[in-house]
N, C-alpha and C positions, 0 to 999 in steps of 0.2 A: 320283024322289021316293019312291018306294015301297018301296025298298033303304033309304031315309031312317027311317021309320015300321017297318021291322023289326031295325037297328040298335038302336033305343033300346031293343027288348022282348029284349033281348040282358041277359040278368040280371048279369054283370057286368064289371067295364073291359077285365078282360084278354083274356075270350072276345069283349067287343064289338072289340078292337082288333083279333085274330086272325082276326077275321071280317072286319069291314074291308081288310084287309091283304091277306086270300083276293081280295076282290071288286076293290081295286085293280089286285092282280097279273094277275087275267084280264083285265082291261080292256088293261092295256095289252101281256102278252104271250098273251093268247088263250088257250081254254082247252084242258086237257090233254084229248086224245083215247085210248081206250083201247081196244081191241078187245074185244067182250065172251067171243068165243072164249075168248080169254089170261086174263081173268079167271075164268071157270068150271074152265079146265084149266090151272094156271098151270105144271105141273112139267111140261108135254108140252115145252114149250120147252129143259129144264134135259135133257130126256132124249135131243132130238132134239141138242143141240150136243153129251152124250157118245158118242154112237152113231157122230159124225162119225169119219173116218179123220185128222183133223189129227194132228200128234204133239204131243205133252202135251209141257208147260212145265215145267221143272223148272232 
């Protein structure tokens, strides 16, 4: 009910629907988890897969 009462203060249709559309999508696929490491350091990721020994795609 109270997701009800903060929709409405949603200033207008297309942000209220956007938001809705958020709040449906987590209900029924749960929400997105994210590591906050990866967040604060997000290129250590991009650095450790080029450092790997695989061979490049070409």
């Amino acid at each position: 009910m109270h997701r009800g009462y903060h929709e409405l203060a949603v200033p207008s249709w297309e942000r209220s629907i956007r938001v809705l559309t958020v709040w449906l999508t987590a209900a029924v696929f749960g929400r997105n988890l994210v590591s906050l490491a990866s967040v604060q350091r997000p290129r250590d990721a991009f650095v450790a897969s080029a450092d790997s020994e695989e061979a490049p795609l070409h």
